[in-house]
N, CA, C and O of each residue as an XYZ file, in Angstrom:
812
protein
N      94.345    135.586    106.595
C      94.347    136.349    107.832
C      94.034    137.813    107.523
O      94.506    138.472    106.597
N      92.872    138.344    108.756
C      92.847    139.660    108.208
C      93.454    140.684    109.354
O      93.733    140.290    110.486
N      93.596    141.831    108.986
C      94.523    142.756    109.775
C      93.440    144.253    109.827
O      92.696    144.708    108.959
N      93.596    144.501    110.550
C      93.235    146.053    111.320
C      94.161    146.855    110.320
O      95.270    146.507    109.913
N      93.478    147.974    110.022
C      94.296    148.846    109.175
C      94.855    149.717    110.342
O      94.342    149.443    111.427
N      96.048    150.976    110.366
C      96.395    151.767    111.350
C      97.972    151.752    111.041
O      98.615    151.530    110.014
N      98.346    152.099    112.438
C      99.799    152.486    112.143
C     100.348    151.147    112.507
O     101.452    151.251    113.042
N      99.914    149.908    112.381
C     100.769    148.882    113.304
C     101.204    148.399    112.147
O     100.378    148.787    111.320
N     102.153    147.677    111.524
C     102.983    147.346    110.588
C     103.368    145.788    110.601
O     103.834    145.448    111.689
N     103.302    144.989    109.859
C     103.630    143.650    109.817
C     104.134    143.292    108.535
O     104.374    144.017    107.569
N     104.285    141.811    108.704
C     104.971    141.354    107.858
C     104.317    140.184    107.226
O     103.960    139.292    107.995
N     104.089    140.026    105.904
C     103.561    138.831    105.458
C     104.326    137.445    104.118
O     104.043    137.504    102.921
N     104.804    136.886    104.425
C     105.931    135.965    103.482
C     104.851    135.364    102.537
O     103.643    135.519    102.721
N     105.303    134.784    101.687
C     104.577    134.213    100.385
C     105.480    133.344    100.106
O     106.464    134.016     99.798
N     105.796    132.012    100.010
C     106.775    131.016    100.026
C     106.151    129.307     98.932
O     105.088    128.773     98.615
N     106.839    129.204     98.845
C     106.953    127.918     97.658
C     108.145    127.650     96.753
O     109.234    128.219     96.673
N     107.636    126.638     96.108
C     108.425    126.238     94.756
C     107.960    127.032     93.634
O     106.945    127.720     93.521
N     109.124    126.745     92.647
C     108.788    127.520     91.382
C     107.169    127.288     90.667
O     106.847    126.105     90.783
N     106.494    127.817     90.228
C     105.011    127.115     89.343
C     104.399    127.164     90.385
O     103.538    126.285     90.338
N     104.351    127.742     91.385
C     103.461    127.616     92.617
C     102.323    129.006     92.495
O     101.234    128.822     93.039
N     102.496    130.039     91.971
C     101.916    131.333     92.100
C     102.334    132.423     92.916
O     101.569    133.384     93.003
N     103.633    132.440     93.651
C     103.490    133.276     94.357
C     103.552    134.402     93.907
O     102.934    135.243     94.561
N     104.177    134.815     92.844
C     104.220    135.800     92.187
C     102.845    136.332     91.628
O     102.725    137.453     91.132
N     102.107    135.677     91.719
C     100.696    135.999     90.807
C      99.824    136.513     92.507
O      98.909    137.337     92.511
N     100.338    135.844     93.782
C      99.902    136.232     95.067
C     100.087    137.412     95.323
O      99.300    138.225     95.806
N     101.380    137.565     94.930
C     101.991    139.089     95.429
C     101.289    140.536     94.684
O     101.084    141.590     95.287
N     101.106    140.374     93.787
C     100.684    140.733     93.101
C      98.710    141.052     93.264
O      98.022    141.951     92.782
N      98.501    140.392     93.755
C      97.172    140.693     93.489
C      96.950    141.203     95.155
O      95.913    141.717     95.574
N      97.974    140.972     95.837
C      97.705    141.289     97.350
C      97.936    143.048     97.416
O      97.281    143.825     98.110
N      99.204    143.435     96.360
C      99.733    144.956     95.893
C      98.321    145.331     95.591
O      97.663    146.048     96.344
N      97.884    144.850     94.513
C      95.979    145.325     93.640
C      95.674    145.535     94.446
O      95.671    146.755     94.608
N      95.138    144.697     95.714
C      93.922    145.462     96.604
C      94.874    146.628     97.448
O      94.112    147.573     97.652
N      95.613    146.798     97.759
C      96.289    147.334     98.344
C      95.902    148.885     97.682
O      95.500    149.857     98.321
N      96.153    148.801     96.198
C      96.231    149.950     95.737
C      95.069    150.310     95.200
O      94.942    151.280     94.454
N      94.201    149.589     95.531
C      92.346    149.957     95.411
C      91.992    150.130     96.427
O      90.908    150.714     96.419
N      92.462    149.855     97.652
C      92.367    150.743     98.886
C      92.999    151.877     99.200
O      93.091    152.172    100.391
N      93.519    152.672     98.263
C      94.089    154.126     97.966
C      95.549    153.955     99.285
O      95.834    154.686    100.234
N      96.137    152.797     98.826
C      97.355    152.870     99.936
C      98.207    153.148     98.753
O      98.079    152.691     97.617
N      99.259    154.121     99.289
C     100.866    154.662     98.243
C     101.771    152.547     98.633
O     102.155    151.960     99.645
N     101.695    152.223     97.226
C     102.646    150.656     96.978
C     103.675    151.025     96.631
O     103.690    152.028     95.917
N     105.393    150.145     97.116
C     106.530    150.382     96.284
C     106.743    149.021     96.511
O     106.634    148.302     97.504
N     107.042    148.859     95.460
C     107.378    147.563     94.896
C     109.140    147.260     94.542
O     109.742    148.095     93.868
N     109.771    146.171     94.993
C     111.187    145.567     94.351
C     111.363    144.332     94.209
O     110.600    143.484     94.672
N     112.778    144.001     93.301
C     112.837    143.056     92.874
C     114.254    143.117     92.676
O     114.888    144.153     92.480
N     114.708    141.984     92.736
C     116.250    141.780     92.394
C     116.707    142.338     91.329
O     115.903    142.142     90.418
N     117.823    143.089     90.900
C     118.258    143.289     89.813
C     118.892    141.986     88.802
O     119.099    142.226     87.612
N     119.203    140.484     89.424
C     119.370    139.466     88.972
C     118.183    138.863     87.823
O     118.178    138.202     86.784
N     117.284    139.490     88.656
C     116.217    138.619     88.206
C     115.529    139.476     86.805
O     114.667    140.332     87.002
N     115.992    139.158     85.440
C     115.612    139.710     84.484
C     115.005    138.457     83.358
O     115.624    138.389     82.296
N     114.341    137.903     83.470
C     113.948    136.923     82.975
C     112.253    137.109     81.936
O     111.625    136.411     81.140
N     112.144    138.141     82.415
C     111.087    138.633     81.804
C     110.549    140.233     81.761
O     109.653    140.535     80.973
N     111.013    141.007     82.452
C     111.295    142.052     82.298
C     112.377    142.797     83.275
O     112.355    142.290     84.397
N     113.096    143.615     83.176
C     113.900    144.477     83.721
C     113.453    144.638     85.211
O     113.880    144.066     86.214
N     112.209    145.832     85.030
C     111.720    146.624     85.701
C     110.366    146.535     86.133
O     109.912    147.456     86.813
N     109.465    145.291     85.754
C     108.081    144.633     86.445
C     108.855    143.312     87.544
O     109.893    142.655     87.612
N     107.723    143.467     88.181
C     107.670    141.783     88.487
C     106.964    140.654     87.675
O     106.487    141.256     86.713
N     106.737    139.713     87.589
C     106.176    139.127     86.163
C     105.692    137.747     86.633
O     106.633    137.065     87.038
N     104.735    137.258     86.685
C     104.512    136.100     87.121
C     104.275    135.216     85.904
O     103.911    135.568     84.782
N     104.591    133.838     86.413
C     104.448    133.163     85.004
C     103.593    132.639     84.122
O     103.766    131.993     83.089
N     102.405    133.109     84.829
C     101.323    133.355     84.197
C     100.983    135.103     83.385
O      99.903    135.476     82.926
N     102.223    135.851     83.429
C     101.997    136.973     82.284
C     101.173    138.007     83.162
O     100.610    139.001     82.704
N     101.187    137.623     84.492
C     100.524    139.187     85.297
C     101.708    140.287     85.757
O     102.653    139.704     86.288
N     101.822    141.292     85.702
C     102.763    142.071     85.648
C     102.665    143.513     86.511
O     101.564    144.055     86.596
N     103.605    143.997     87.020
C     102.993    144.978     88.085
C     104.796    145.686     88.153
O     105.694    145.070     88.728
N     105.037    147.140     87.402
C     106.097    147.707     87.751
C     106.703    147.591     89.162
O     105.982    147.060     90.007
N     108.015    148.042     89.564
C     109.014    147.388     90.668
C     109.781    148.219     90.262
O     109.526    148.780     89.197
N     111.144    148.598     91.115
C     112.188    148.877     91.458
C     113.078    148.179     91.385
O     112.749    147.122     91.923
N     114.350    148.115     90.920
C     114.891    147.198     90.587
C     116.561    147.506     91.915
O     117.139    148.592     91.885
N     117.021    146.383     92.887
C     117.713    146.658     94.040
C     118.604    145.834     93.891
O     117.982    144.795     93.668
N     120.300    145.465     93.852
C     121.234    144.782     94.345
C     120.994    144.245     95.638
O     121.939    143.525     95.961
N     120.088    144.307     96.528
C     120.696    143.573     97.873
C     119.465    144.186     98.734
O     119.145    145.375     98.747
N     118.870    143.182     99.419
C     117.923    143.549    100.424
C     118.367    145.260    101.354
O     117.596    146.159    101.689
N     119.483    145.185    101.486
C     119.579    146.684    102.339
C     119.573    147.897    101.903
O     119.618    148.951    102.537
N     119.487    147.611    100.253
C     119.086    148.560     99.414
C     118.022    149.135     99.307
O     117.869    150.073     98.524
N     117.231    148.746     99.960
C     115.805    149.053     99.792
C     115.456    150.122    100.806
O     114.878    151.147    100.443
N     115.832    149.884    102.217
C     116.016    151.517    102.750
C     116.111    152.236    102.183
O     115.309    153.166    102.107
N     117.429    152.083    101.354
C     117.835    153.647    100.820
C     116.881    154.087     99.505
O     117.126    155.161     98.955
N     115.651    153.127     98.951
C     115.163    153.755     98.557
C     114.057    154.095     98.508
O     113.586    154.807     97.621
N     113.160    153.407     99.938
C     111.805    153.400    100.169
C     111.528    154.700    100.119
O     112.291    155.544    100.588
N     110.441    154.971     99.562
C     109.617    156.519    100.205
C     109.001    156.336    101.135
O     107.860    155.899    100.979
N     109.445    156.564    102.319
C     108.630    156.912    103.560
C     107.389    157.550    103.534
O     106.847    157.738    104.623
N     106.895    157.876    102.640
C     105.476    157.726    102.573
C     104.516    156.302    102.408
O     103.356    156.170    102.799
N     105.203    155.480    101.843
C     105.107    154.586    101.211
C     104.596    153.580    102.407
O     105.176    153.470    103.487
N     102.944    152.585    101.880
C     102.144    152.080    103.626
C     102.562    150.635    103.183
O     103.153    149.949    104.016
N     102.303    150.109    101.925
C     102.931    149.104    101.709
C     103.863    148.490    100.687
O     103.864    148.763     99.487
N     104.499    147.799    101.181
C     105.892    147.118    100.600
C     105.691    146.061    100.361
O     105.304    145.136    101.076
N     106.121    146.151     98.576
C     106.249    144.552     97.890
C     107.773    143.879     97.350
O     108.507    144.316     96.464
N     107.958    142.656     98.224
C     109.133    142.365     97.623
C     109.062    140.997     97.019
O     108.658    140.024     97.655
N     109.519    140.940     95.610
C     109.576    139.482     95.076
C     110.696    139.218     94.962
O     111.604    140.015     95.199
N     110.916    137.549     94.414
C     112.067    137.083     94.131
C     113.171    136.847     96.024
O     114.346    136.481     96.060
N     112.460    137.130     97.066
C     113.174    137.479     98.265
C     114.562    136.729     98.252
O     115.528    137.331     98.722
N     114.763    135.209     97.648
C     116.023    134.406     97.822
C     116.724    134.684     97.144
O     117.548    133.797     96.919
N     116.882    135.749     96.518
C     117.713    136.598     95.598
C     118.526    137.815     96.177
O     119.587    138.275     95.757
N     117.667    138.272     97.378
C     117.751    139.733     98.418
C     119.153    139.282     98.967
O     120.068    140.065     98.711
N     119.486    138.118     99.701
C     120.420    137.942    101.291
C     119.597    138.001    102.081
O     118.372    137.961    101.965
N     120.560    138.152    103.373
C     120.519    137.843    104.987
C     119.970    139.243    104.853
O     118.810    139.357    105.250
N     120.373    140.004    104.524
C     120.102    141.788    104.694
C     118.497    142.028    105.014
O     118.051    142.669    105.965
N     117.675    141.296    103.894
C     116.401    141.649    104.102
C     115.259    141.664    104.974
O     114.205    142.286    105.101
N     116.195    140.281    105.789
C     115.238    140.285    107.311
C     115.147    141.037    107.979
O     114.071    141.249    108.538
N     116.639    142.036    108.298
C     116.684    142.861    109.094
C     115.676    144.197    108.350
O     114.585    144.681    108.650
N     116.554    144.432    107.391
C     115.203    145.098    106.418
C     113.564    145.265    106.589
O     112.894    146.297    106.607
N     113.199    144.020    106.697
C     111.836    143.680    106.925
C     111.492    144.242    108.065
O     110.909    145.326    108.046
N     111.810    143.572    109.315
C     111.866    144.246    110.289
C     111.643    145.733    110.899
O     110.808    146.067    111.739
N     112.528    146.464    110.309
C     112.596    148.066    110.025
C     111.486    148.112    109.619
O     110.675    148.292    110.527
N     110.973    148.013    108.437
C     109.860    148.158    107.993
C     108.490    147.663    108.334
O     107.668    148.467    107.894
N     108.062    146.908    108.791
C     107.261    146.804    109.940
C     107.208    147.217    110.953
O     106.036    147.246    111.329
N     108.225    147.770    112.026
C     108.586    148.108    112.892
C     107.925    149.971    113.004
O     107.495    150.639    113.945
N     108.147    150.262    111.510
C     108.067    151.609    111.654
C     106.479    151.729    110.821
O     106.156    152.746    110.207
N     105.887    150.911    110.897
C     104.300    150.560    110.252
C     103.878    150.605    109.453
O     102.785    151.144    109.280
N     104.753    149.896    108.343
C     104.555    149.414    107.191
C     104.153    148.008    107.085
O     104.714    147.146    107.761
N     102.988    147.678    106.078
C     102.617    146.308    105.630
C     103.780    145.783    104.487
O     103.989    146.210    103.351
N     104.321    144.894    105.101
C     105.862    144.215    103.957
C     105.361    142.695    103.737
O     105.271    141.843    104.620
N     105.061    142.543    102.385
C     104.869    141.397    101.791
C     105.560    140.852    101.151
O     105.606    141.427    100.063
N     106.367    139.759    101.183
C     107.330    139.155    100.659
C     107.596    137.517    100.016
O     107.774    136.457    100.616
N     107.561    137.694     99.179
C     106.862    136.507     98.024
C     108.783    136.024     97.592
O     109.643    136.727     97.061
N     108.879    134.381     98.166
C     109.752    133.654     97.529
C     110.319    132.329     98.085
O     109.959    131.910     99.185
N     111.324    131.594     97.215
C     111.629    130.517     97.514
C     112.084    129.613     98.951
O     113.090    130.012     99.538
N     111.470    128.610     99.412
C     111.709    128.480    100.637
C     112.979    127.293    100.623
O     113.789    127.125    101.534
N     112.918    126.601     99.450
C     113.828    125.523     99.193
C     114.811    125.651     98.136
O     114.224    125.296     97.114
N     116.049    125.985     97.841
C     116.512    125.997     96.941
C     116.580    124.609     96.102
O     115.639    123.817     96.055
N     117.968    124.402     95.371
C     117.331    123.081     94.342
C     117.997    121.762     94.770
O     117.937    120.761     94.055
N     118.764    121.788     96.200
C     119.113    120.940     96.617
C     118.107    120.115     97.836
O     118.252    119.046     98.431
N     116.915    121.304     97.874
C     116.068    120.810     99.014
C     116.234    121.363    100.500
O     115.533    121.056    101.464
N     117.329    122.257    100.477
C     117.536    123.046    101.322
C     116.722    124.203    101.941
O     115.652    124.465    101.393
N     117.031    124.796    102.823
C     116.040    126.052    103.227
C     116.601    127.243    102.787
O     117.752    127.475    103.157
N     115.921    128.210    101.930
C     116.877    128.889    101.291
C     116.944    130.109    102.016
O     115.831    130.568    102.275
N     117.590    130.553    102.287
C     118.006    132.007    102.956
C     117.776    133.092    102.277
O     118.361    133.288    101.212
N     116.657    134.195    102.918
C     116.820    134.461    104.064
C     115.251    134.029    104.319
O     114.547    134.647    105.117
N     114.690    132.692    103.413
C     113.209    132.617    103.848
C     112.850    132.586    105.091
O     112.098    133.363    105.679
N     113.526    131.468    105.571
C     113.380    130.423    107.150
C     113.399    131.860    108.040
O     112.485    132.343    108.709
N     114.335    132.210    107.882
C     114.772    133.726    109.352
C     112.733    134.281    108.963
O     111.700    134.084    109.602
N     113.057    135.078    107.480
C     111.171    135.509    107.520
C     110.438    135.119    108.151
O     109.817    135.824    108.947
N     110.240    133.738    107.999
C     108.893    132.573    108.591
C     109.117    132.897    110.064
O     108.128    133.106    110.765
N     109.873    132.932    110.387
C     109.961    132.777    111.920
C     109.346    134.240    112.213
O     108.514    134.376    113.110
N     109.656    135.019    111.653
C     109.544    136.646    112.048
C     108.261    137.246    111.658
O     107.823    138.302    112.116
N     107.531    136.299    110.541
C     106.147    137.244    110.092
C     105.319    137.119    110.781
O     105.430    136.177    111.565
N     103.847    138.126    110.884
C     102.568    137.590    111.193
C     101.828    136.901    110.184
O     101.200    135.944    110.637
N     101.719    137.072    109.078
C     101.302    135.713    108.047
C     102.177    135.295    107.441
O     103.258    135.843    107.222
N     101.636    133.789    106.940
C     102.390    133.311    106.363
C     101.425    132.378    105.454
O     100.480    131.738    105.915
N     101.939    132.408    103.633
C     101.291    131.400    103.055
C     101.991    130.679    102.367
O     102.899    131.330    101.849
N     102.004    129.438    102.065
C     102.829    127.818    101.557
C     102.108    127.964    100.178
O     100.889    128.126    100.240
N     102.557    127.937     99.222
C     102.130    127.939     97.731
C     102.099    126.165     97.191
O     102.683    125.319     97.868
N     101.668    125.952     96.459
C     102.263    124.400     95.845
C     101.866    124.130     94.596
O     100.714    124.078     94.165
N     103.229    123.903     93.847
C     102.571    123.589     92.810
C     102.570    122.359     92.351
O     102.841    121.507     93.197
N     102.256    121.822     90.805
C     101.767    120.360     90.726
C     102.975    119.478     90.192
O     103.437    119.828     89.106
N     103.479    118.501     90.747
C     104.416    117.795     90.184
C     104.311    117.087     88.660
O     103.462    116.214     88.488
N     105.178    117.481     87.588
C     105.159    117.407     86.422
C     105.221    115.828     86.279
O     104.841    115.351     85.210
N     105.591    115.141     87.096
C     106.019    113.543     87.090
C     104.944    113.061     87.303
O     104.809    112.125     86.515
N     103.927    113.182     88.044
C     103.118    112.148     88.700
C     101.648    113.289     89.224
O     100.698    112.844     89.867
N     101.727    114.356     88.906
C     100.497    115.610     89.119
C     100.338    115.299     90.653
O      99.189    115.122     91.056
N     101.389    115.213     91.558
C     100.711    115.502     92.952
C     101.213    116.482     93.539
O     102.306    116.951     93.222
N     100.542    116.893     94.404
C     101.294    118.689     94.973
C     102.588    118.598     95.109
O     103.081    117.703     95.796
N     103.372    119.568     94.434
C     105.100    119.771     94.223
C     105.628    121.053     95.511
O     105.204    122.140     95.904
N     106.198    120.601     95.663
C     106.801    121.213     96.934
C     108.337    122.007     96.608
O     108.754    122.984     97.229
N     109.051    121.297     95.451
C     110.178    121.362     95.434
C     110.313    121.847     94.008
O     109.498    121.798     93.087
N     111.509    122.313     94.053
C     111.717    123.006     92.753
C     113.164    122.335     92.054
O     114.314    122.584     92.416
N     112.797    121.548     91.109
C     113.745    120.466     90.397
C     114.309    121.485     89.676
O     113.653    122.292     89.018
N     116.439    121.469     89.856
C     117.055    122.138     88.563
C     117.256    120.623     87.465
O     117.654    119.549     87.916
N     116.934    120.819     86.180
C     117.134    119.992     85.095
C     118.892    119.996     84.827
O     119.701    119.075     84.718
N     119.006    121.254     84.791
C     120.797    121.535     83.882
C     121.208    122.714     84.239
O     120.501    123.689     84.491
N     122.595    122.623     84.269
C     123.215    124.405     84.148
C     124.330    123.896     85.167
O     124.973    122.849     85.099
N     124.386    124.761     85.993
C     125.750    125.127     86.991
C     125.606    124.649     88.173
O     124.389    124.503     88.290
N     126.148    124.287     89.202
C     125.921    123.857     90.263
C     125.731    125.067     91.517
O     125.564    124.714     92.684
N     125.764    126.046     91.249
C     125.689    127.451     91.943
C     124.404    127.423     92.445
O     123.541    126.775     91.854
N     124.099    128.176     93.685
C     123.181    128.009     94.275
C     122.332    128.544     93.860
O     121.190    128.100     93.979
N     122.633    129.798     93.166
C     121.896    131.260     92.389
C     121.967    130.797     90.730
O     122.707    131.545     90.091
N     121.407    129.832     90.013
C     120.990    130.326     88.825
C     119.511    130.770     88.465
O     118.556    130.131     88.907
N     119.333    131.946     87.605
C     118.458    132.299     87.349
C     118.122    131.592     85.974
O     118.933    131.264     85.108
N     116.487    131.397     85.960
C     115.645    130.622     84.713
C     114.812    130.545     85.077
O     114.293    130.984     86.104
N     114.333    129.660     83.904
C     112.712    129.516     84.443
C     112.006    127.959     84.028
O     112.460    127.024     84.687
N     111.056    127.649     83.109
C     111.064    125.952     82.758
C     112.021    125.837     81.118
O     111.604    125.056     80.263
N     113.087    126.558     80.894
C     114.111    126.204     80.775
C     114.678    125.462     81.392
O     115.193    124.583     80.700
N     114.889    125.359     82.677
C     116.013    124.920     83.838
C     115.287    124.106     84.738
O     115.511    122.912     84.937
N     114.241    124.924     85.378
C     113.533    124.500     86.469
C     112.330    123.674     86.482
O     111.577    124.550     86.055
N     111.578    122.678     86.640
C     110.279    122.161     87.179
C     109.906    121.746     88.245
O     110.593    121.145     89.070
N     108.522    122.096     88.339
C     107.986    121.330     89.916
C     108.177    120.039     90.071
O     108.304    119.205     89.175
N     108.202    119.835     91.474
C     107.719    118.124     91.692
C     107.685    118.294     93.136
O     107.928    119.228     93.900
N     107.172    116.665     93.305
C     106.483    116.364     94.550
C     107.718    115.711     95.668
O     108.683    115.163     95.136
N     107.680    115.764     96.831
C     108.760    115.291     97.676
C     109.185    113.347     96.946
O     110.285    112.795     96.916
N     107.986    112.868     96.531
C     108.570    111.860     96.392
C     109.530    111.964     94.921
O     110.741    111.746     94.950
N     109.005    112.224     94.016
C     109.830    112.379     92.725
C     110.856    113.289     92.752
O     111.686    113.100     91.863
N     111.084    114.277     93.531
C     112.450    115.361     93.569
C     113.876    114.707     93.792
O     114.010    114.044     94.821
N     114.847    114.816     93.017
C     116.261    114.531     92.835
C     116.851    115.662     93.139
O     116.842    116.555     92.291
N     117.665    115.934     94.753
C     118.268    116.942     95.008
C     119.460    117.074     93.952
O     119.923    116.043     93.463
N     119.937    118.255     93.611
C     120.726    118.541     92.920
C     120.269    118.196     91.242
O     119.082    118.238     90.917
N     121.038    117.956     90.538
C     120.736    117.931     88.928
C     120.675    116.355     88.574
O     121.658    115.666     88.847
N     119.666    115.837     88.039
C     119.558    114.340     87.644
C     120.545    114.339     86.995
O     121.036    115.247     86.323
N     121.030    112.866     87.242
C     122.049    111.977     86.099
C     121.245    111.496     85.124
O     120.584    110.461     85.200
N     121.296    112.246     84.201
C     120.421    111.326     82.761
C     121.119    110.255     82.085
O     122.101    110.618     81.439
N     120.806    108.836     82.081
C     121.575    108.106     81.587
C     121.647    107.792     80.053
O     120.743    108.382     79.462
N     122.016    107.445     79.670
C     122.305    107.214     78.087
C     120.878    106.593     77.455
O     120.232    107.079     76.527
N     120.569    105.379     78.225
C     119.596    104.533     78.208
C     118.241    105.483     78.192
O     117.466    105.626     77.246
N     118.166    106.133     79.590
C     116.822    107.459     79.404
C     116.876    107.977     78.758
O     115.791    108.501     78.508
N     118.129    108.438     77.755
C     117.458    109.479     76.633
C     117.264    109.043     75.838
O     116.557    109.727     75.097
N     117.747    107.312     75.149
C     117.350    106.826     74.337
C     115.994    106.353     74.507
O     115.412    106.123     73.447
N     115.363    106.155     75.536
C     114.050    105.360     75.577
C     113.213    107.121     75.498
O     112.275    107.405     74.753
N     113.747    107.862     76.272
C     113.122    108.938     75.551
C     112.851    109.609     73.838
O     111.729    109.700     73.340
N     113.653    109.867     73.403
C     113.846    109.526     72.111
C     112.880    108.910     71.677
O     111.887    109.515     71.273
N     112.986    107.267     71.665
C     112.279    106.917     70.825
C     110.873    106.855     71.751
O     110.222    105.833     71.533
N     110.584    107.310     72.246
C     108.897    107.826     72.831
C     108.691    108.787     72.048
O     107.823    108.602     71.195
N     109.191    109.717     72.066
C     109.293    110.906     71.199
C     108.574    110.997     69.513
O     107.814    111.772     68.932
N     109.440    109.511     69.110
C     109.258    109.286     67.702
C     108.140    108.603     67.464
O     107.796    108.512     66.286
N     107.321    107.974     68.492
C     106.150    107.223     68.059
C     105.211    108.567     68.292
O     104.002    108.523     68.062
């Protein structure tokens, strides 16, 4: 979708599963942004340190400095109001805060692009995506390829760890897959699968 440049301000979400690109979206949407001589501020969860502090980092190794924020309402307090467009990654990391956030910031005619998870790992809708979707003028669905069976992955499989809604990782923890192969919550690996794994392994 293309947009009229000016003072009118919108909002654009970037949504998927993990391995999908959105991060590599966001990112290249900031680039033109800032080859069209627009002032970019960029944030990112302070949770999210998985690859650097203080970039955003896609997992393909593209990288673009950020601000680093506790909580979507943080970001008021540190936008520069000069500032035409706004990049936020990692959004299911922000809260409820950021919609309203968003809002503001469009409202007062800023371009706010916001790149993140729409499903957490139970298959759920993760908050505060759904409220976004409803509220943006674009919107794009990412997908990536299911590791089980290579058909478009929708969902973002946790392997291991905690049952918390918020763990941070990456394919340590996490892989794609497709609605049919996704196991909400953490597979039961049985004794039997890791032995037949195993010895796959060894041939």
């Amino acid at each position: 979708m293309e947009f009229v440049s000016g003072n009118i301000g919108w909002i654009e979400v970037i949504c998927g599963p993990m391995f999908s690109g959105k991060s590599e979206e966001l990112i290249r949407r900031l680039r033109r942004a800032m080859i069209a001589r627009k002032r970019v501020q960029v944030f990112k969860p302070v949770i999210d340190t998985r690859y650097a502090v203080d970039e955003i980092v896609s997992h393909g190794d593209l990288r673009m400095k950020s601000e680093i924020v506790n909580s979507g309402s943080e970001i008021l307090d540190r936008v520069d109001w000069r500032s035409e467009v706004i990049g936020v990654d990692e959004a299911n990391f922000m809260g409820e805060s950021l919609v309203d956030v968003a809002q503001r910031l469009a409202d007062s005619g800023k371009q706010v692009i916001i790149a993140g998870l729409d499903t957490d790992y139970l298959g759920r809708p993760f908050v505060p995506i759904p409220d976004l979707l409803a509220l943006a003028e674009s919107i794009t669905k990412t997908l990536a390829i299911c590791v089980r069976c290579g058909n478009p992955g929708k969902h973002t499989q946790r392997l291991r760890g905690a049952e918390d809604l918020i763990v941070v990782g990456a394919a340590d923890i996490y892989e794609a897959r497709c609605r049919r192969c996704f196991e909400p919550g953490i597979p039961k690996q049985t004794e039997l699968d890791f032995l037949k794994g195993r010895k796959a392994g060894a041939q």
